[in-house]
PDBQT receptor file of N, H, CA, C and O in Angstrom, charges set to zero:
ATOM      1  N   UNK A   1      24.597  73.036  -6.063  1.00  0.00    +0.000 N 
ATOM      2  CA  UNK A   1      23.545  72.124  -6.469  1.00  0.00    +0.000 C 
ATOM      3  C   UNK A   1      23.384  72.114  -7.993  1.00  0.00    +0.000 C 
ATOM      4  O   UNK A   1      22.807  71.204  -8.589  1.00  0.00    +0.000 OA
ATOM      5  N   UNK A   2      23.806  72.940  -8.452  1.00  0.00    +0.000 N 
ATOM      6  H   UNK A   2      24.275  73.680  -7.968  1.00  0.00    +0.000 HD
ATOM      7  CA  UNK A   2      23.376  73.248  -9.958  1.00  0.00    +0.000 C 
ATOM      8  C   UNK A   2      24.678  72.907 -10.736  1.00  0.00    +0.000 C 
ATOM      9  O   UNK A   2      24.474  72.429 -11.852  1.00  0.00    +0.000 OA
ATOM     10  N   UNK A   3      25.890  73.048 -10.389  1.00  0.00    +0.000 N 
ATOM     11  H   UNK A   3      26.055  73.436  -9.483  1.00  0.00    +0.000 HD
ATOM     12  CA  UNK A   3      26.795  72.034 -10.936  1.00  0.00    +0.000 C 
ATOM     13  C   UNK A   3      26.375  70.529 -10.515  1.00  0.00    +0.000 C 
ATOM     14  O   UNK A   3      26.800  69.892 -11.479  1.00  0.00    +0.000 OA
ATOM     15  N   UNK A   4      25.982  69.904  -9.928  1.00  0.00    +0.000 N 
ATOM     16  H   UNK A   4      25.637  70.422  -9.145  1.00  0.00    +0.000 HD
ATOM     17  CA  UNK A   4      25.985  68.342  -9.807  1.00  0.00    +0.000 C 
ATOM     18  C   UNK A   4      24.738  68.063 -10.379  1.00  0.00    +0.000 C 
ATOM     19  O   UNK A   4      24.588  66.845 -10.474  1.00  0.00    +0.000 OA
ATOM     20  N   UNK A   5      23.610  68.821 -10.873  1.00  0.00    +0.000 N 
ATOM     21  H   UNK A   5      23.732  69.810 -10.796  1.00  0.00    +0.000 HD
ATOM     22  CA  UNK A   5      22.814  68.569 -11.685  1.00  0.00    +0.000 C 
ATOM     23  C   UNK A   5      23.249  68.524 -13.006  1.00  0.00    +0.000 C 
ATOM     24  O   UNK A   5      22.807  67.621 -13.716  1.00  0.00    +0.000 OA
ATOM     25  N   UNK A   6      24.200  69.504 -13.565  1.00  0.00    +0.000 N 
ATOM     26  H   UNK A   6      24.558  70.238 -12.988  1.00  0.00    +0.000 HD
ATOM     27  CA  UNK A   6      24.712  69.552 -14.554  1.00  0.00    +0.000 C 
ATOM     28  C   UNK A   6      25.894  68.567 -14.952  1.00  0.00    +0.000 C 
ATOM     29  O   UNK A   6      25.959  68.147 -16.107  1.00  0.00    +0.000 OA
ATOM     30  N   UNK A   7      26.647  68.272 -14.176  1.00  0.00    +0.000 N 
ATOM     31  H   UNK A   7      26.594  68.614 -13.238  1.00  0.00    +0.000 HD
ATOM     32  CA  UNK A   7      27.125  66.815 -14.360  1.00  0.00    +0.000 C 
ATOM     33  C   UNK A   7      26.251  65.695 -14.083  1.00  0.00    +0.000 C 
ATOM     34  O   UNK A   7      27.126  64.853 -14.285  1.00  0.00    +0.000 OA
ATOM     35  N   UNK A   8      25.454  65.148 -13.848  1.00  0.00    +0.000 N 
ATOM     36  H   UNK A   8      24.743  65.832 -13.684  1.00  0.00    +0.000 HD
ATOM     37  CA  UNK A   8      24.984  64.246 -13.778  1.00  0.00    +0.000 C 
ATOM     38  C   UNK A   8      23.652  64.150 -15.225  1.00  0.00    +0.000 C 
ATOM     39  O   UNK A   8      22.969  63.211 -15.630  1.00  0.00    +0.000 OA
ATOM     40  N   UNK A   9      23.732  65.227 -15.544  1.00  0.00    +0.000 N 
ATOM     41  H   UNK A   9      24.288  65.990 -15.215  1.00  0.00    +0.000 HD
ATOM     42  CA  UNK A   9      23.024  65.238 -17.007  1.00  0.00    +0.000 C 
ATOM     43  C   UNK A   9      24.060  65.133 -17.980  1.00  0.00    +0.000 C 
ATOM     44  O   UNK A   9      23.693  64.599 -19.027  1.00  0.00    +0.000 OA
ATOM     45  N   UNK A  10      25.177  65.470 -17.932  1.00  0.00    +0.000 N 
ATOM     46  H   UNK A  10      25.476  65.903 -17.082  1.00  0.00    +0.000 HD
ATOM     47  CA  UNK A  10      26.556  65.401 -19.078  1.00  0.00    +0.000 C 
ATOM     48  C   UNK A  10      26.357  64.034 -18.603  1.00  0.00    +0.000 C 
ATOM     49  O   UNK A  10      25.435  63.461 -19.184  1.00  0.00    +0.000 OA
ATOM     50  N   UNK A  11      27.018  63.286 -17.627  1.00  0.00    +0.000 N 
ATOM     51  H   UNK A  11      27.767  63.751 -17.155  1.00  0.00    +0.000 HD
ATOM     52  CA  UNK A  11      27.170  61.675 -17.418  1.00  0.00    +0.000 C 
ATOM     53  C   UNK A  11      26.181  60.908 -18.004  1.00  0.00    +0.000 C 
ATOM     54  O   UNK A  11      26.440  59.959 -18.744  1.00  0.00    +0.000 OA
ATOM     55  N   UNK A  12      24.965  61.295 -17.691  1.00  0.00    +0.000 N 
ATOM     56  H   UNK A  12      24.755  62.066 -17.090  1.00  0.00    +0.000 HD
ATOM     57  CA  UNK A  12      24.057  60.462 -18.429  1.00  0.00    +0.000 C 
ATOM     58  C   UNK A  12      23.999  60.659 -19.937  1.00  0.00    +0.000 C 
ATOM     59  O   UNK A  12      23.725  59.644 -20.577  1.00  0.00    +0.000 OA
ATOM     60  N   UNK A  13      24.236  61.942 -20.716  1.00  0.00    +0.000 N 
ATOM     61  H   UNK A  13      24.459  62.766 -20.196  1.00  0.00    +0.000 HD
ATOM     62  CA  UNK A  13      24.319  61.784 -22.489  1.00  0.00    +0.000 C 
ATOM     63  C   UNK A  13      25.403  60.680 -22.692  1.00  0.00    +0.000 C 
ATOM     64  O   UNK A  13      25.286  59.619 -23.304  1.00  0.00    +0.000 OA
ATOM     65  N   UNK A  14      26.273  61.085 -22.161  1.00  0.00    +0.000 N 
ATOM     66  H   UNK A  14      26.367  61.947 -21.664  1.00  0.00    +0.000 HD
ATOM     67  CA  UNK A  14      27.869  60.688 -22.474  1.00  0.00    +0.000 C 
ATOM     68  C   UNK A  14      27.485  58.879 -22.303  1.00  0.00    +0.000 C 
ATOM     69  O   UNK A  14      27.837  58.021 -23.113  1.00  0.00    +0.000 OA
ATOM     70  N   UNK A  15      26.736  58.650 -21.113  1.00  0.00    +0.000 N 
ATOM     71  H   UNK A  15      26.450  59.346 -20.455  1.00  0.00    +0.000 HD
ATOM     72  CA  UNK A  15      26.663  57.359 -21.124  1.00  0.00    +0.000 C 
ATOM     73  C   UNK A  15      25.489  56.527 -21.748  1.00  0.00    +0.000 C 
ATOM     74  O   UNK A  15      25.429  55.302 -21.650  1.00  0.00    +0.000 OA
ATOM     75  N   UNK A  16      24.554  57.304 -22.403  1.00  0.00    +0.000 N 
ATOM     76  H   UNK A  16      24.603  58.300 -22.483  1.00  0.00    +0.000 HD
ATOM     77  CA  UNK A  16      23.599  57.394 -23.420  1.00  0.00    +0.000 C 
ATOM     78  C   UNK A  16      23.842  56.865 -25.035  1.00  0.00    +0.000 C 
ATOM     79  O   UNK A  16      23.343  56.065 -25.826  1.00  0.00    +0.000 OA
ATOM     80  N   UNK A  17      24.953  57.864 -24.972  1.00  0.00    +0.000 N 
ATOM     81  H   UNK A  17      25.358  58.514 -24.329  1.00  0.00    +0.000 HD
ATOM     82  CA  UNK A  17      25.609  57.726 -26.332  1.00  0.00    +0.000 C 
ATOM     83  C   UNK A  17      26.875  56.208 -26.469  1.00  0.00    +0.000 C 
ATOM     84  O   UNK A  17      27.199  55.762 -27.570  1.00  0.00    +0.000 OA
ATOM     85  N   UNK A  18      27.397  55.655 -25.186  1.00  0.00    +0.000 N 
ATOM     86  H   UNK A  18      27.134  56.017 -24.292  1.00  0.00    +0.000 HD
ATOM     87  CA  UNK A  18      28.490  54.737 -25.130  1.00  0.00    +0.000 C 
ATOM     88  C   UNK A  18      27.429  53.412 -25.772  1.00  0.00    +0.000 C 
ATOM     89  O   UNK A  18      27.814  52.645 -26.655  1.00  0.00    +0.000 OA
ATOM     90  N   UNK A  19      26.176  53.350 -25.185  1.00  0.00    +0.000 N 
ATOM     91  H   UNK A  19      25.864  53.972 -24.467  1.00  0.00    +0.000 HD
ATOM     92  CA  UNK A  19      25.542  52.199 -24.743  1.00  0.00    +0.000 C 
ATOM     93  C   UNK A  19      24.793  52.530 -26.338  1.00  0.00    +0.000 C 
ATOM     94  O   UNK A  19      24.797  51.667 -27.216  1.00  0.00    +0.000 OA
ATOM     95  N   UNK A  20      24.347  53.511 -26.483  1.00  0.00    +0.000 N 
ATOM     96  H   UNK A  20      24.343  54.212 -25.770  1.00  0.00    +0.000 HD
ATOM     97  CA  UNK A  20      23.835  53.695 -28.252  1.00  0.00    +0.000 C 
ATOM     98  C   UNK A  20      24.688  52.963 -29.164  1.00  0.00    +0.000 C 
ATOM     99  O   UNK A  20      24.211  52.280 -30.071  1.00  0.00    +0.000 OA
ATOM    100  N   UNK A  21      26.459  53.126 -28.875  1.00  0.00    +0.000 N 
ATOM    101  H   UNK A  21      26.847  53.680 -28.139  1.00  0.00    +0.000 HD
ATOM    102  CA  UNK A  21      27.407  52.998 -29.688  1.00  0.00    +0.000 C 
ATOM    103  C   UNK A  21      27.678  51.106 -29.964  1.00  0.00    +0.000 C 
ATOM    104  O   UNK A  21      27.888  50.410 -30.957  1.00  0.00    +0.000 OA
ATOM    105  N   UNK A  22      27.506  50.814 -28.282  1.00  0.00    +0.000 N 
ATOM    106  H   UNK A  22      27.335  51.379 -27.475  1.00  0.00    +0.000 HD
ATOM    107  CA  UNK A  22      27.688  49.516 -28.235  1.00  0.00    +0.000 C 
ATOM    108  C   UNK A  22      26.604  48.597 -28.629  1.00  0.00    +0.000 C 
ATOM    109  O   UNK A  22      26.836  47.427 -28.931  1.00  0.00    +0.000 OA
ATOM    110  N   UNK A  23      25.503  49.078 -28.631  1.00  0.00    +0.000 N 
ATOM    111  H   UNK A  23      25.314  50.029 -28.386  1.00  0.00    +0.000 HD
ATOM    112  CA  UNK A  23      24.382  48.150 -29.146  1.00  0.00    +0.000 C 
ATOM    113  C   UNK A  23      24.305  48.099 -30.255  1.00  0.00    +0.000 C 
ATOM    114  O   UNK A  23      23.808  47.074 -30.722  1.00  0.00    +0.000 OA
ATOM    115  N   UNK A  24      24.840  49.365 -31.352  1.00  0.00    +0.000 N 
ATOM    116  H   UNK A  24      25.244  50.198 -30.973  1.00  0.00    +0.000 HD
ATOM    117  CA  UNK A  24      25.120  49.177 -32.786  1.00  0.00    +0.000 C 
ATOM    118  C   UNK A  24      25.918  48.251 -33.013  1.00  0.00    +0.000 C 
ATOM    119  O   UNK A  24      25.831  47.170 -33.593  1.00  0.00    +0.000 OA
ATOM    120  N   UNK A  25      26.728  48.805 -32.478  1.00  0.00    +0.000 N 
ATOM    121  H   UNK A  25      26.799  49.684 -32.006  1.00  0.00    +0.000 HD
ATOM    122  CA  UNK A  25      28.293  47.287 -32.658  1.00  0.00    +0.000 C 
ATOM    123  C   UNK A  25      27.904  46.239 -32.850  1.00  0.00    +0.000 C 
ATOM    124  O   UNK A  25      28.294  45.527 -33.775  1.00  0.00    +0.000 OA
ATOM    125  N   UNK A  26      26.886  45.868 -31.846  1.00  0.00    +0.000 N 
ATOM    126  H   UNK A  26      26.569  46.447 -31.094  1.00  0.00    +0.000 HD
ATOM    127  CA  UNK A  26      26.801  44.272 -31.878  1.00  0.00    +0.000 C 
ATOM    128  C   UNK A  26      25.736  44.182 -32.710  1.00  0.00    +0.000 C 
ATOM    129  O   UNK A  26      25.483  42.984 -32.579  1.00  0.00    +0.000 OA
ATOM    130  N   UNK A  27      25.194  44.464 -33.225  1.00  0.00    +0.000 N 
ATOM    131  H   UNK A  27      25.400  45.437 -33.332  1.00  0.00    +0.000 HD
ATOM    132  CA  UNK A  27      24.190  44.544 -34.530  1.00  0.00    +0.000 C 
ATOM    133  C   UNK A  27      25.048  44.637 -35.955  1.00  0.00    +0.000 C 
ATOM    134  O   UNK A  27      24.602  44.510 -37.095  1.00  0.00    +0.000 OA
ATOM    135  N   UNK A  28      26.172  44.851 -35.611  1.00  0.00    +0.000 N 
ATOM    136  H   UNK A  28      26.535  44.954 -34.685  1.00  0.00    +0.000 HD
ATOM    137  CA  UNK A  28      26.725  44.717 -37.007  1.00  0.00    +0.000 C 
ATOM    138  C   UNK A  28      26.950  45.958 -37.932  1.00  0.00    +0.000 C 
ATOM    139  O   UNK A  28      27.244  45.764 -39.112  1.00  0.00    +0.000 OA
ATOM    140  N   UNK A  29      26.807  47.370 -37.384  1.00  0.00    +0.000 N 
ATOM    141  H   UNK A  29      26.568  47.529 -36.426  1.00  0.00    +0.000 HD
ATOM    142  CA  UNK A  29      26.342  48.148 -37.982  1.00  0.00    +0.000 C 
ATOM    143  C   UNK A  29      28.138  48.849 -37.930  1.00  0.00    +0.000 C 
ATOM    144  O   UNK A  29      28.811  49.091 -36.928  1.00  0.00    +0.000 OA
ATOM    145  N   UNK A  30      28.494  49.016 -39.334  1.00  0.00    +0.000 N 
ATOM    146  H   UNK A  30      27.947  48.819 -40.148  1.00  0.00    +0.000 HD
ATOM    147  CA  UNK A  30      29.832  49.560 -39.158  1.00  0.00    +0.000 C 
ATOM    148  C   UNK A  30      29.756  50.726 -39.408  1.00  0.00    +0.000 C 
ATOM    149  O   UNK A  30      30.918  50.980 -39.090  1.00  0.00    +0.000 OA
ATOM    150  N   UNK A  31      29.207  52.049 -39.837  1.00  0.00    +0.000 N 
ATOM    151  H   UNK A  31      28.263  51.842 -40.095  1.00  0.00    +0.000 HD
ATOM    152  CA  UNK A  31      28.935  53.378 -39.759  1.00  0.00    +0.000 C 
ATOM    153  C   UNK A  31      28.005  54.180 -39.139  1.00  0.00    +0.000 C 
ATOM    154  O   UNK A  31      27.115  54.704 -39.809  1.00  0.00    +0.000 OA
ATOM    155  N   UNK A  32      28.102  54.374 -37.762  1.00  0.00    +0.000 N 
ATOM    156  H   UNK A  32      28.825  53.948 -37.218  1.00  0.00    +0.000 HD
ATOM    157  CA  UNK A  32      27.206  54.459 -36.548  1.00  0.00    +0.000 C 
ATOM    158  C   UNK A  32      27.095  56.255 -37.450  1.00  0.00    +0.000 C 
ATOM    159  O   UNK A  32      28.083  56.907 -37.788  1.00  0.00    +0.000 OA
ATOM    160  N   UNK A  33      25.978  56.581 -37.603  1.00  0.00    +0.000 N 
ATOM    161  H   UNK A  33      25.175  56.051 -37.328  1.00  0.00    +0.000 HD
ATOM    162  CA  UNK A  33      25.275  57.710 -37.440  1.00  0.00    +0.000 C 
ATOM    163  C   UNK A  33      25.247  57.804 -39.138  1.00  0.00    +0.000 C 
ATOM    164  O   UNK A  33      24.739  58.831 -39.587  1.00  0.00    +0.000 OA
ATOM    165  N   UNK A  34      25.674  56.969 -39.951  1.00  0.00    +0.000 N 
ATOM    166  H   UNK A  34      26.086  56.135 -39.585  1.00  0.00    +0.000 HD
ATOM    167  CA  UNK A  34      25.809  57.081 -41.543  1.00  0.00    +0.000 C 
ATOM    168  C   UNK A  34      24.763  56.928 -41.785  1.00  0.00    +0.000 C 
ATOM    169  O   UNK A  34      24.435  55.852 -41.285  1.00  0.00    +0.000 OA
ATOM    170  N   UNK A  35      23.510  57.616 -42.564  1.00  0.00    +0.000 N 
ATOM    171  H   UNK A  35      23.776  58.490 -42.970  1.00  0.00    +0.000 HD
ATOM    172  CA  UNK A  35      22.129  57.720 -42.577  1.00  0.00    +0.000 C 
ATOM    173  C   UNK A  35      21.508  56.029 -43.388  1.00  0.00    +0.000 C 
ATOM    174  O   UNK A  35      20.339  55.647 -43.330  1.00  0.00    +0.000 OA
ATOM    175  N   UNK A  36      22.384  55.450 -43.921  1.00  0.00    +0.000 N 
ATOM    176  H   UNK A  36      23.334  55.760 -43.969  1.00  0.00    +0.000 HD
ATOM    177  CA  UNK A  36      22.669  54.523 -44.331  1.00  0.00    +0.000 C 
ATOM    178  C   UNK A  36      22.999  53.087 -43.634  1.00  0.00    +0.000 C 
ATOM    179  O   UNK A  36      23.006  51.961 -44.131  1.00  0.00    +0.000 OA
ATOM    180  N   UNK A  37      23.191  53.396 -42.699  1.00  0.00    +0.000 N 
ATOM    181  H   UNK A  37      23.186  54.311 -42.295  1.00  0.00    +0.000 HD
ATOM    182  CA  UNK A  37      24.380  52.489 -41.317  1.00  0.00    +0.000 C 
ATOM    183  C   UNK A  37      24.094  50.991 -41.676  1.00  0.00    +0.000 C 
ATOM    184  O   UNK A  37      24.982  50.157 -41.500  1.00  0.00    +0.000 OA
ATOM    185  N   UNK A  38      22.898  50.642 -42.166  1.00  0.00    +0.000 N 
ATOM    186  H   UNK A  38      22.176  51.319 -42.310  1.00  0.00    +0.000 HD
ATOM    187  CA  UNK A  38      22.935  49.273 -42.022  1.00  0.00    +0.000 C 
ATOM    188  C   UNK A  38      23.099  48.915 -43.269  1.00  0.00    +0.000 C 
ATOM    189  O   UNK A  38      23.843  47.956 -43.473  1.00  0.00    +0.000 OA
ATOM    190  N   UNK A  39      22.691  49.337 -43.990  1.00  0.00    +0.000 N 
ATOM    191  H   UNK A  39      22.086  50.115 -43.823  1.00  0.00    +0.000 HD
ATOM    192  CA  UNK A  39      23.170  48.999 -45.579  1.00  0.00    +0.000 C 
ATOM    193  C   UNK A  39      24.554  49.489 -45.756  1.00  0.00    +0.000 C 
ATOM    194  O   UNK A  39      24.809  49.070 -46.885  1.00  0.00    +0.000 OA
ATOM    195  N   UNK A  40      25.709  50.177 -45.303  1.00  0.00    +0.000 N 
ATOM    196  H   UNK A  40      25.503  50.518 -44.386  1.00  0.00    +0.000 HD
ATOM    197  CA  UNK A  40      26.547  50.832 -45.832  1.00  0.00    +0.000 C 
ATOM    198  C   UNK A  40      27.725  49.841 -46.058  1.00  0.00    +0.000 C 
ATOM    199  O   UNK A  40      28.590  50.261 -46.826  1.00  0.00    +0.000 OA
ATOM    200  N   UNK A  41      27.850  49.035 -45.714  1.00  0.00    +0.000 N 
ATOM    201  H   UNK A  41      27.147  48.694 -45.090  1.00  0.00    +0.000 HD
ATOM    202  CA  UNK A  41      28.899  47.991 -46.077  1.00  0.00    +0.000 C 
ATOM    203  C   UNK A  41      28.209  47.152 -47.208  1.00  0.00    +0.000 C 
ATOM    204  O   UNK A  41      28.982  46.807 -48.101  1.00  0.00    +0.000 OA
ATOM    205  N   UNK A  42      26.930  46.766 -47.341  1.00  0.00    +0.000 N 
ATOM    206  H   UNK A  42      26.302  47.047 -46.615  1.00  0.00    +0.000 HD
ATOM    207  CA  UNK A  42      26.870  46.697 -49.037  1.00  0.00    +0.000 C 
ATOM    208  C   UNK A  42      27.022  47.670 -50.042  1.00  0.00    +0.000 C 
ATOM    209  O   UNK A  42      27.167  47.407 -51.236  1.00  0.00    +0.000 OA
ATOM    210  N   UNK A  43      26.981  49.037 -49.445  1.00  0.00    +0.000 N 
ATOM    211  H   UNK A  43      26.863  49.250 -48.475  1.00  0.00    +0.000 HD
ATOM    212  CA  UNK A  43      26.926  49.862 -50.422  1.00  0.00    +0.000 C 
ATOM    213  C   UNK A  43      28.332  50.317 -51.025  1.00  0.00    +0.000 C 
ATOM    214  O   UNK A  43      28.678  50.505 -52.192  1.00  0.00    +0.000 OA
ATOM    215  N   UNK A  44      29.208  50.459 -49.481  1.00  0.00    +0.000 N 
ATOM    216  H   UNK A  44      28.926  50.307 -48.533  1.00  0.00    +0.000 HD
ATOM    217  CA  UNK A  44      30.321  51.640 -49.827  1.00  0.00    +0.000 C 
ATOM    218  C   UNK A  44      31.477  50.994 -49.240  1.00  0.00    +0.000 C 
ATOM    219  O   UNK A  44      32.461  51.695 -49.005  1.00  0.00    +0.000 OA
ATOM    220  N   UNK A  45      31.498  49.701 -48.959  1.00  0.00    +0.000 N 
ATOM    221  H   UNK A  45      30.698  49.132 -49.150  1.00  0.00    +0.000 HD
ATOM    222  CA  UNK A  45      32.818  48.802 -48.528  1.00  0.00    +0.000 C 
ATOM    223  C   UNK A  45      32.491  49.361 -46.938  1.00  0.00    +0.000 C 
ATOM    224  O   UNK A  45      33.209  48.750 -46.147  1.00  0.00    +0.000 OA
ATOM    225  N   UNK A  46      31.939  49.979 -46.517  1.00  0.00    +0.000 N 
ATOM    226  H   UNK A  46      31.355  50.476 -47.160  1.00  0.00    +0.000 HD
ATOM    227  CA  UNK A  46      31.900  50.346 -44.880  1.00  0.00    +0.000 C 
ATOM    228  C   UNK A  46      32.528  51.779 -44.552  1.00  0.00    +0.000 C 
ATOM    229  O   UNK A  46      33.050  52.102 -43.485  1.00  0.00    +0.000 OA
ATOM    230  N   UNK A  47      32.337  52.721 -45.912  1.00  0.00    +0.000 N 
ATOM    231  H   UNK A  47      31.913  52.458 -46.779  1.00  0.00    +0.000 HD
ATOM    232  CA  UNK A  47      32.967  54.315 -45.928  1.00  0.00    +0.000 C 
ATOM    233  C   UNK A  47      32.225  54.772 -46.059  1.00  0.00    +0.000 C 
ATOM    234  O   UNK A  47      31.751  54.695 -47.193  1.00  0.00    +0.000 OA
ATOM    235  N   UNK A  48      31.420  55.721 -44.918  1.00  0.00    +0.000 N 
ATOM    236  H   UNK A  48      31.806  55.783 -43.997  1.00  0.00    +0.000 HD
ATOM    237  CA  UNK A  48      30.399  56.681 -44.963  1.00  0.00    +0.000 C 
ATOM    238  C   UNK A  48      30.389  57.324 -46.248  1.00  0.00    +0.000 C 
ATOM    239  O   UNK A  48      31.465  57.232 -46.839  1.00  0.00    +0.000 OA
ATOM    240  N   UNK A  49      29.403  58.003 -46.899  1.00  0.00    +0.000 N 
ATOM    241  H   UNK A  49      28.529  58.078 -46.419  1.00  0.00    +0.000 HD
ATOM    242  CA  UNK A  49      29.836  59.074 -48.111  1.00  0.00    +0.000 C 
ATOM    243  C   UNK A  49      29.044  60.108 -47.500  1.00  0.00    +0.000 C 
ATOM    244  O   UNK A  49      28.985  61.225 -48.013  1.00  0.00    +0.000 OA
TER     245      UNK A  49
């Protein structure tokens, strides 16, 4: 019981983080976690610093 709790909490980050990733995307945001992310392609051509 305590492994399928524990996968089903990994599945849900993992699929937490896909759907985090993809909703940035479509917002335009080209450095997902760059403290910067939405400005960073005016700032840095789209290269985290």
């Amino acid at each position: 019981m305590k492994d399928i709790i524990a996968i089903v909490a990994i599945v849900a980050i993992v699929g937490l983080a896909i759907f985090y990733i993809i909703r940035s995307k479509k917002k335009g945001v080209k450095c997902i976690g760059c403290p910067s992310a939405g400005e960073c392609s005016k700032k840095c051509s789209g290269k985290c610093l």
